[in-house]
FIBADO-597915 format. One record per residue (C-alpha): x, y, z. Coordinates in pm, whole numbers, padded with zeros to 5 digits, always signed. Example, Ala and Ser with C-alpha at 12.3 -4.5 7.8 and 13.67 -1.06 7.14 Angstrom:
2
+01230-00450+00780;+01367-00106+00714;
END
This chain:
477
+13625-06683+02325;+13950-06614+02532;+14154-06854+02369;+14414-06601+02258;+14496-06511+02630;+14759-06747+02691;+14993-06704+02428;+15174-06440+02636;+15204-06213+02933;+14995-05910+02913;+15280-05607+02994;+15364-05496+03319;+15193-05173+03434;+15438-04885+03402;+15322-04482+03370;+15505-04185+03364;+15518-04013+03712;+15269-03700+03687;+15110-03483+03943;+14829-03597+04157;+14491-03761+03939;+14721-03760+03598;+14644-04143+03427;+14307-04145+03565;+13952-04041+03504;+13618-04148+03516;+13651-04394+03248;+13955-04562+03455;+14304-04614+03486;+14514-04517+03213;+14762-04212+03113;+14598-03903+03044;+14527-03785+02712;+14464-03482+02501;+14145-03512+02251;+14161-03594+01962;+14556-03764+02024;+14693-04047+01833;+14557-04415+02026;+14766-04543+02294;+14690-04851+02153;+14764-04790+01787;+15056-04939+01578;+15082-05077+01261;+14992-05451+01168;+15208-05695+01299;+15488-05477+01515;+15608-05597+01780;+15462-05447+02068;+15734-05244+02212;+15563-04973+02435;+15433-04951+02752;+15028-04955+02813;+14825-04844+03041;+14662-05109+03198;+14433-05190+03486;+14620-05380+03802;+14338-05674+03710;+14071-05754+03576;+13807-05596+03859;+13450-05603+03854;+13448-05231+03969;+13564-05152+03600;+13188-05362+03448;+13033-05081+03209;+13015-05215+02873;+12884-05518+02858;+12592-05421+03081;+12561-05138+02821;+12516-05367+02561;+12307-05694+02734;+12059-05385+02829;+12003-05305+02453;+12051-05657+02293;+11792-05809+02436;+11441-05625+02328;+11070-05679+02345;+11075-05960+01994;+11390-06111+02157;+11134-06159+02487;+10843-06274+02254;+11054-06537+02067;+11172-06672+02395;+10844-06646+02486;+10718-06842+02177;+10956-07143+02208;+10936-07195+02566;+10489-07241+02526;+10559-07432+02214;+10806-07669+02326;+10851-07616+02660;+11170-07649+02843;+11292-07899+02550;+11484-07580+02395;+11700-07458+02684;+11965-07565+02573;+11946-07361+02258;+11885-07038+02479;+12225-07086+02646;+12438-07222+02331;+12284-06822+02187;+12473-06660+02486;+12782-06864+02379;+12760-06752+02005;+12698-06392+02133;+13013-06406+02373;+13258-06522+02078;+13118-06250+01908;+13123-05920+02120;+13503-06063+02242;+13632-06066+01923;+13447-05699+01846;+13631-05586+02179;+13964-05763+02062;+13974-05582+01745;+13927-05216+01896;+14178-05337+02207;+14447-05482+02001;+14508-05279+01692;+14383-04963+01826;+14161-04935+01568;+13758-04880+01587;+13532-05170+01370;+13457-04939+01059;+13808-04947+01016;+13875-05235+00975;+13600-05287+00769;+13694-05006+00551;+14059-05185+00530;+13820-05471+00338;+13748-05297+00031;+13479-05032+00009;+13212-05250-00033;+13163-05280+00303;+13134-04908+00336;+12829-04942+00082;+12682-05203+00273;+12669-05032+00587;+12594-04685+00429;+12248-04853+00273;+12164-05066+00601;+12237-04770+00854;+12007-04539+00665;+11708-04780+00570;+11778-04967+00901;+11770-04669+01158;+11457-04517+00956;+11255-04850+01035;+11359-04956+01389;+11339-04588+01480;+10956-04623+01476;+10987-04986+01579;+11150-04861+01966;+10922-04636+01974;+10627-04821+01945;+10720-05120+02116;+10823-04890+02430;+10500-04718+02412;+10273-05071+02448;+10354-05137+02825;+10282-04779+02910;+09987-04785+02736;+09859-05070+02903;+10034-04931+03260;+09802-04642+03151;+09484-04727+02987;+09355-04359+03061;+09642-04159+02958;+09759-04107+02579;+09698-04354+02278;+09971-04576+02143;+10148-04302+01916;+10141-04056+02103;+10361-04252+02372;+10568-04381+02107;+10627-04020+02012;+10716-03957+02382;+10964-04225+02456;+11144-04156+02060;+11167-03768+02186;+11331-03889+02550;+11575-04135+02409;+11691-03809+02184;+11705-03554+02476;+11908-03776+02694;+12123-03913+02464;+12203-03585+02289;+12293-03394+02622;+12500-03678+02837;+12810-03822+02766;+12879-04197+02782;+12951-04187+03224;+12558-04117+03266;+12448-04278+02987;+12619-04601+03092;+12432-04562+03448;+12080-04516+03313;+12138-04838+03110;+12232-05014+03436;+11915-04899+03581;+11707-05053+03307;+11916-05370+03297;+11859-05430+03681;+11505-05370+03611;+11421-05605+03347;+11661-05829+03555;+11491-05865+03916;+11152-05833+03760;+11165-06156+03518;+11349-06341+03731;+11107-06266+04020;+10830-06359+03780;+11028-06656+03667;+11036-06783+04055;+10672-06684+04112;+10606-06967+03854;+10752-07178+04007;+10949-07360+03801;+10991-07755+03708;+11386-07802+03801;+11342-08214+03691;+11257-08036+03315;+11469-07751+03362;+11778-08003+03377;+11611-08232+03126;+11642-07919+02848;+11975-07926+02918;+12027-08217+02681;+12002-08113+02246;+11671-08233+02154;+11523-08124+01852;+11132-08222+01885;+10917-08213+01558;+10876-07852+01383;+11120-07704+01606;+11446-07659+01381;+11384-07264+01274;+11257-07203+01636;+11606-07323+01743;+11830-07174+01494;+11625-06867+01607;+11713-06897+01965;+12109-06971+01930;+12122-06650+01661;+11854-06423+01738;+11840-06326+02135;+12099-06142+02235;+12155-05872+01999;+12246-05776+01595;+12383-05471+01537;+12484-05373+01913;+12691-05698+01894;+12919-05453+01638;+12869-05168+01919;+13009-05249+02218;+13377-05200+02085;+13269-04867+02063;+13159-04863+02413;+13460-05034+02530;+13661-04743+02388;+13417-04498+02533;+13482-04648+02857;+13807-04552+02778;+13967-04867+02731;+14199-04816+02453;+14460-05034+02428;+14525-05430+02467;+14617-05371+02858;+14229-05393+02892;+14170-05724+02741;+14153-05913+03032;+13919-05655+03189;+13711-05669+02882;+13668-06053+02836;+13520-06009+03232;+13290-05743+03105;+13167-05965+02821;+13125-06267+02992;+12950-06072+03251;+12752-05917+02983;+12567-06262+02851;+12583-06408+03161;+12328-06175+03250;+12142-06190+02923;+12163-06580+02946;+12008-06547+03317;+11738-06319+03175;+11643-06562+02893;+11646-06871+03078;+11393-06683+03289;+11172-06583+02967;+11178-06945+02866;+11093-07116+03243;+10771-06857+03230;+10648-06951+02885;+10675-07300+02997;+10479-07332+03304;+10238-07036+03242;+10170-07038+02813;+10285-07427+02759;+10107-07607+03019;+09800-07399+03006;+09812-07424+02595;+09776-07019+02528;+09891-06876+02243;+10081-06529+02270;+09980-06251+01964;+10281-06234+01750;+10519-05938+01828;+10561-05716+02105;+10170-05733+02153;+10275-06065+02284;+10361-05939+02597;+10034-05744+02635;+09880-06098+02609;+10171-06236+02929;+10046-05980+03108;+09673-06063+03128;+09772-06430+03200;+10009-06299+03497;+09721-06103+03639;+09517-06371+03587;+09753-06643+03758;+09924-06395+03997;+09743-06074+04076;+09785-05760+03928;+10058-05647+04155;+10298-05900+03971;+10132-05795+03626;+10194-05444+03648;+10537-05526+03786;+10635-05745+03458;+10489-05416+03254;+10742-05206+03388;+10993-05488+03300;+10866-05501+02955;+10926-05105+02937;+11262-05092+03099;+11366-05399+02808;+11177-05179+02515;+11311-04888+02641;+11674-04960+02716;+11739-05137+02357;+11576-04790+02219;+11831-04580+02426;+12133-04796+02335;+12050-04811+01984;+12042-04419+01997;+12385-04412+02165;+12568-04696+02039;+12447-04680+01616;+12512-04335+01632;+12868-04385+01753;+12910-04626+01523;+12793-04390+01226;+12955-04059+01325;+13289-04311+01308;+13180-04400+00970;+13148-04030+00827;+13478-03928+01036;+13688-04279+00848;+13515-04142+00472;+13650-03762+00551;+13933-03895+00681;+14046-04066+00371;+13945-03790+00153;+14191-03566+00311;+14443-03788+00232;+14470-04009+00545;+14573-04379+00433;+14342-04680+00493;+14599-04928+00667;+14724-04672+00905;+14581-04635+01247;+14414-04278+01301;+14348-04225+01682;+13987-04305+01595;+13950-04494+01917;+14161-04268+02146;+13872-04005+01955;+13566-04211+02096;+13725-04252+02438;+13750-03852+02450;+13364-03807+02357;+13405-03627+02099;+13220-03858+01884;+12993-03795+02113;+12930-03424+02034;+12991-03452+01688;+12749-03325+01423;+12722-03639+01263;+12672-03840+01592;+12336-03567+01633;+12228-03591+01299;+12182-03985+01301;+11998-03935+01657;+11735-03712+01439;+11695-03951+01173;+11658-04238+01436;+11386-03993+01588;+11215-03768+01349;+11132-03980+01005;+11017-04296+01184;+10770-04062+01363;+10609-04012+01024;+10627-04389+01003;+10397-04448+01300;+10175-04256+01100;+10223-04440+00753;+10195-04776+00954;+10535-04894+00788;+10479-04956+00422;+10541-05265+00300;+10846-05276+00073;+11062-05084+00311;+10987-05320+00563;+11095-05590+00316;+11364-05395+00266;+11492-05351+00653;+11406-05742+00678;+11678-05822+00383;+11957-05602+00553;+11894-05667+00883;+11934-06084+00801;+12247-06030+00592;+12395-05777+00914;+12489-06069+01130;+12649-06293+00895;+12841-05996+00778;+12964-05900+01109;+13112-06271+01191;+13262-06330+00850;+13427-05964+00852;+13545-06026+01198;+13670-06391+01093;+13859-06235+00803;+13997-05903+01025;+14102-06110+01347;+14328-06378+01130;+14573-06161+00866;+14794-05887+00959;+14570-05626+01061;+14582-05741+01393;+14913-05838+01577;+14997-06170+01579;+14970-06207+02015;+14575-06076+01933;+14516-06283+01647;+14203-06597+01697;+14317-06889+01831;+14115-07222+01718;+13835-07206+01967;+13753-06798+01808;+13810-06945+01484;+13559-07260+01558;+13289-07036+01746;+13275-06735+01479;+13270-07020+01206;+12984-07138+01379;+12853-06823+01398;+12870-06746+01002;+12706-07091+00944;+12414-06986+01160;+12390-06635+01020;+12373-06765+00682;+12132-07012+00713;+11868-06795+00910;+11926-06547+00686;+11864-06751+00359;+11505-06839+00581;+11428-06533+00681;+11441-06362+00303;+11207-06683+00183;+10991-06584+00521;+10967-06207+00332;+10960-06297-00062;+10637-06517+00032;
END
């Protein structure tokens, strides 16, 4: 949360005078920069903060990019089906869950965004500042990850077009389709188009569930009543589900990445940034109150069951065109694909930024830069050049090209296991790590968590933990 925001006054705006257009770009306002120079924003831990920032006049919602970036991929086609789930299983009694989620999440992406604003410093870095087994931990989960949920985009992005068109190509061969357009688009546009497409999908997925939603019409006397923590019989994991799962995992660990490719490099974006966030899950708590109101009045009341996973919302879709034409059906398919496909799209962009950081930190350090000193690795991102960096394409082709052969292999069991293991253990390493970065000296003292951050990420942990403990006794049964 933005409980660190009062302990001072954010610096005054001052620039050096320059020729006409100097200090601003696309990304923003902000003194111009030559690639690859040191971060405005960087200093060591704890020093005073004795230079002028750039800085936005205030916090505008002209400057919105990356939190719709990141509300467009953290909220997929299983996030949709677990909604889904609760809301014909227990109705509205759960609503209250869905929204406490979009809390968590916000606590979460601010203090991602805080870290990369304050110290100047990208995420890996500060993990790497941890010890290096945090560089093993993401080194095994990136690779085995990637490999699995590369074929797991694709195919969930290639259901709704299969069923938008029953006479056209089979299920992999779409999936092979959509894997091979997420690479194209992401490998030849920078983060300005990329973050427009993504707004596209978002308002997509957006008008069309809520439309859908309203089309239900919904019971406001319930609505209000799921408001109020209930926990009915059998619905504990369903809830601790909810509050952790919708909303995002490793994307959460993104978007300081896409804050910096914005080009928002130094704390004289914070306040900008907590509007972009809050923005961000407002949106994605909007869209999942939605999910939930139409798997209470069209699944619960009616007492249908949905197929587990994405195939779920194959299953909606009949009982839409069954309940409201096929106009409205068809409608919610394209919904479906512009949620599959925008979480496969920022999942190419975002990961891959995130692991072409993670090479450039490990060559870094071998050529003799220290750990604990700042490196310009944001001001880096912010140019693009992460962007068009060989390791940046060669994680796009491993997200793409082996899970292709995976479609084929229908995902064999123990690396699925595998990818299950990692991917619970992911979120309760990202809010301990954070916990641990965003309260010692690695991040100055104005920037440090307050006791509401410190409260909400503890929270957070808790959660994370205990899912995770479930969900590897879910796999090792």
């Amino acid at each position: 949360m933005a409980d660190t925001a009062d302990r001072g006054t954010e610096p005054a705006e001052t620039r050096e005078p320059g020729p006409p257009g100097a200090g601003t770009d696309e990304r923003g306002p902000g003194p111009a920069r030559e690639p690859g120079s040191r971060a405005s924003g960087a200093r060591e831990p704890g020093r005073p903060e004795d230079r002028a920032e750039s800085r936005p006049r205030k916090a505008s919602w002209r400057y919105i990019g990356p939190g719709i970036v990141v509300a467009a991929t953290g909220v997929g086609a299983g996030d949709l089906v677990a909604t889904l789930i609760a809301g014909s299983t227990f109705g509205y009694t759960l609503l209250w869950a869905a929204i406490i989620g979009c809390v968590v999440k916000v606590s979460l992406a601010e203090a991602t965004g805080r870290w990369h604003l304050a110290t100047g410093r990208t995420l890996f870095e500060g993990w790497r500042s941890l010890g290096h087994w945090t560089s093993v931990y993401f080194a095994i989960y990136v690779v085995v990850w990637g490999f699995v949920y590369g074929a797991t985009a694709m195919s969930s992005s290639a259901l709704p077009l299969v069923a938008l068109f029953p006479a056209g190509p089979g299920l992999k061969t779409w999936a092979v389709i959509t894997g091979l357009t997420g690479l194209v688009f992401v490998w030849f546009n920078r983060y300005a188009v990329f973050e427009k497409v993504m707004t596209v999908l978002i308002g997509m997925k957006f008008l069309i569930v809520v439309y859908v939603a309203v089309r239900v019409v919904p019971d406001l006397g319930a609505a209000f009543a799921g408001l109020v923590p209930a926990l009915p019989d059998g619905s504990l994991f369903y809830t601790l589900g909810l509050i952790g799962g919708v909303g995002g995992t490793i994307t959460m660990a993104a978007y300081g990445y896409w804050v910096n490719a914005k080009g928002w490099t130094n704390s004289g974006w914070m306040s900008v940034m907590r509007l972009d966030n809050r923005v961000a899950y407002l949106t994605t708590g909007v869209f999942v109150v939605a999910m939930l109101i139409i798997g209470a009045e069209l699944l619960h009341s009616s007492h249908t069951a949905l197929t587990s996973g994405d195939r779920g919302l194959i299953d909606l879709g009949s009982v839409l065109e069954d309940r409201l034409g096929v106009v409205t059906a068809k409608l919610f398919l394209i919904g479906f694909f512009a949620t599959s496909f925008g979480a496969l799209m920022g999942v190419w962009h975002g990961v891959s930024l995130m692991f072409a950081d993670f090479v450039e930190r490990i060559r870094k350090e071998r050529a003799g830069a220290p750990v604990d000193e700042a490196t310009g690795m944001v001001e880096e991102v912010a140019a693009g050049e992460r962007e068009r960096s060989l390791p940046f394409r060669a994680y796009l082709l491993w997200l793409t090209f082996p899970p292709i052969g995976l479609l084929f292999l229908d995902q064999p069991f123990g690396l699925v296991v595998v990818y299950g293991v990692l991917g619970a253990f992911f979120m309760p390493f990202l809010a301990l790590t954070l916990l641990w970065l965003l309260n010692s000296s690695r991040t100055p003292a104005r920037w440090r968590n307050g006791i509401v951050s410190n409260v909400m990420l503890t929270a957070a942990g808790l959660l994370f933990v205990v899912l995770c403990v479930q969900q590897v006794r879910d796999l090792a049964r």
